[in-house]
C-alpha positions, 0 to 999 in steps of 0.5 A: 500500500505504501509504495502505491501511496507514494507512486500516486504522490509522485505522479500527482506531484509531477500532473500538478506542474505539467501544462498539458500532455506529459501527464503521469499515473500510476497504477489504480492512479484513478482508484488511489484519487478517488480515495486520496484526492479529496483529503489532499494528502499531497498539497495539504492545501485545503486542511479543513477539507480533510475529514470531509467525505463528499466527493462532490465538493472535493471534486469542485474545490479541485476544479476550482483549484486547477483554475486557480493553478492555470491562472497563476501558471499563466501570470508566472509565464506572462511575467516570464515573458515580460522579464527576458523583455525588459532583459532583452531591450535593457541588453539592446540599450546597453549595446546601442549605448556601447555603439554610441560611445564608440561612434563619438569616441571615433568621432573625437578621434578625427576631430582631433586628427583633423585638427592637427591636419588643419595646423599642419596645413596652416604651417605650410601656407604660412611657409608658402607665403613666406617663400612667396614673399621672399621670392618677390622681394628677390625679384623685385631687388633684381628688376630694379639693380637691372634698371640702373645697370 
């Protein structure tokens, strides 16, 4: 009787958690329910219900019971599913972060390069203007020691 006891407490373990087709039973599963079912030996979760003997109200305290079960398998599994959400679009903002910071870090990078190119070539024009200018200055000297011979 014992092992049929507990074959029936595992197999009704198992149903209680099971949404749907993996269903478990026993051997006499349908038996040891009919005459363990309602004092809820398993779950202890209707303990006033214990000594009672109507198989009617056992059976709608169970039906009421799965319902309720189903509705807070349900809640569990939306709340789930919002969590990997918000996890999932926490994960995509940290990466569209992690883009944005590597896009102005690039960004200030060839400012910086650009900045360095533009003083470079500012350098040379000053150098360029300069040569220029000298040339001139040469040339100029020139024409006019040309004149006077």
């Amino acid at each position: 009787m014992k092992y049929l006891i507990d074959r029936y407490k595992i197999a009704k373990d198992w149903n209680r958690n099971q949404s749907g087709g993996h269903r478990r039973e026993s051997p006499f599963y349908d038996t040891i329910d009919q005459v363990l079912g309602c004092r809820d030996i398993v779950r202890l979760q209707h303990v006033a219900d214990v000594g009672s003997s109507k198989l009617n109200d056992c059976a709608s305290d169970e039906s009421e019971h799965e319902e309720s079960t189903a509705e807070t398998m349900q809640e569990k599994r939306s709340e789930r599913k919002k969590s990997r959400k918000r996890a999932r679009a926490d994960r995509d903002d940290s990466e569209e972060r992690e883009l944005l910071a590597n896009a102005f870090k690039g960004m200030k990078e060839q400012q910086e390069s650009m900045s360095r190119f533009m003083d470079n070539y500012t350098k040379a024009q000053e150098q360029q203007t300069e040569t220029v200018n000298a040339l001139v200055g040469a040339l100029t000297t020139f024409l006019q020691s040309s004149k006077k011979d």
